[in-house]
C-alpha positions in Angstrom: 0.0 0.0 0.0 1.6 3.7 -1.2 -0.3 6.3 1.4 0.1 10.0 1.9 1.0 10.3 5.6 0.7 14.1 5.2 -3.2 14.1 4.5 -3.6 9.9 5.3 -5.0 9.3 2.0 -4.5 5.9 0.3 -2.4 6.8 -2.9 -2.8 3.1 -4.0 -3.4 -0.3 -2.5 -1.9 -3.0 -5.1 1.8 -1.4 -6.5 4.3 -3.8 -8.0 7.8 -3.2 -7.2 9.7 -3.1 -10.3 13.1 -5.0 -8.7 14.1 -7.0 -11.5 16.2 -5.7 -14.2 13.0 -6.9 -16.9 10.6 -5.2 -14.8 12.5 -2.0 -14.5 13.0 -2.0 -18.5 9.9 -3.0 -19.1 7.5 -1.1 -16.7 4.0 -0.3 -17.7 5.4 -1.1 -21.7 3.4 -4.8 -21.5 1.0 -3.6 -18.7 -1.8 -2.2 -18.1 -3.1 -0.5 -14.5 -6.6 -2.5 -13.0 -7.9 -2.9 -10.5 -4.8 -5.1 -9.0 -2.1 -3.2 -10.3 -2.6 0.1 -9.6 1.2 1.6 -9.4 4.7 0.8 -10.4 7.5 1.4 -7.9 11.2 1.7 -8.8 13.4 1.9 -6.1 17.0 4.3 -6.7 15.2 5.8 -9.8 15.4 9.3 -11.1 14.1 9.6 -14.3 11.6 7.7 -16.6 10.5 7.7 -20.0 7.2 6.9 -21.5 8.5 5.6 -24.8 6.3 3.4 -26.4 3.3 3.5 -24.0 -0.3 4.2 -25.1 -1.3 6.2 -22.4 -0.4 9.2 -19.8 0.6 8.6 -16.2 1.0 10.8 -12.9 4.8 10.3 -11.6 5.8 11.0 -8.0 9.3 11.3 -6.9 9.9 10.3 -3.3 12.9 11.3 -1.5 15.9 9.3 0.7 13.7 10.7 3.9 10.1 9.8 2.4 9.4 13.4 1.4 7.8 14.1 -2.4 10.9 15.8 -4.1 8.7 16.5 -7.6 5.3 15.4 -9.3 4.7 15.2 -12.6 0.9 15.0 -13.3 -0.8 13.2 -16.7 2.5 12.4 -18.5 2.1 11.3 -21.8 3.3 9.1 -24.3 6.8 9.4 -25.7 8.1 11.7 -22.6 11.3 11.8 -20.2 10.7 13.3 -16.8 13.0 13.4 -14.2 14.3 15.0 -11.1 18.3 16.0 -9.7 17.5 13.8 -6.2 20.2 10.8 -7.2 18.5 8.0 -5.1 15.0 8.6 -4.7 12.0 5.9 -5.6 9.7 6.5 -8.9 5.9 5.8 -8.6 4.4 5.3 -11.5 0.3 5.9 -11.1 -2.7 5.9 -13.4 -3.3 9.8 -15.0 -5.8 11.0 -12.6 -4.5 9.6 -9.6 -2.8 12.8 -8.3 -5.4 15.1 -8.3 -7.8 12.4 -6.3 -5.3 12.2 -3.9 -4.1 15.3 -3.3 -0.2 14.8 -3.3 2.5 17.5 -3.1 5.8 18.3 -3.0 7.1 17.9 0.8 4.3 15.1 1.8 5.5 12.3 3.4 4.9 9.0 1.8 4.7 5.3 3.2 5.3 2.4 1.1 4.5 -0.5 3.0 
C-alpha cells in the first residue's frame, strides 16, 4: 500500500515493485493498471521515459527521507521526466490519480 501520511489518503493499494532488471526495462510497456495493479515502484530511480506506451501517467518522486521531491501529473506518451534527487523511488500511477489524492511536493509517503 503507497499512502500519503501528510493528509492519510490511500495513494494506491496494489503497487508492483519493479526490482528485476525486466521489470525495471519494461515497466508499464506490456502492462496495463486495474484494479490489481494500480502503481509501479522503482526503487534508486530518477528519471523515466514513457517511450512506447499508449497512455499518460502521474509520476511521483519520493525522497531518501520519504518526502515528495517532484510530481509530474498526466504524463504522456513518448516523454522523459526526471528529477536531480540521485537515489530517490519513482511511482508510476494511473493519470488521474494525483489530483484524487491530493499529493504535493514535501508530503511524506509510506510504502509499505
Amino acid at each position: 500500500m503507497i499512502r500519503n501520511l501528510s493528509n492519510g489518503r490511500i495513494i494506491a493499494q496494489n503497487e508492483l515493485i519493479a526490482r528485476t532488471f525486466f521489470l525495471r526495462l519494461t515497466g508499464m510497456l506490456t502492462r496495463r493498471f486495474s484494479n490489481s495493479l494500480d502503481a509501479i515502484v522503482f526503487e534508486n530511480c530518477n528519471a523515466i521515459h514513457t517511450f512506447g506506451m499508449r497512455f499518460s501517467l502521474d509520476v511521483i518522486f519520493v525522497d531518501n527521507s520519504g518526502h515528495v521531491a517532484a510530481v509530474c501529473a498526466n504524463v504522456a506518451p513518448w516523454k522523459i521526466v526526471s528529477v536531480r534527487e540521485k537515489r530517490c523511488t519513482t511511482i508510476e500511477l494511473p493519470a488521474g490519480t494525483l489530483s484524487d489524492s491530493l499529493c504535493s511536493i514535501g508530503d511524506i509517503i509510506e510504502i509499505s
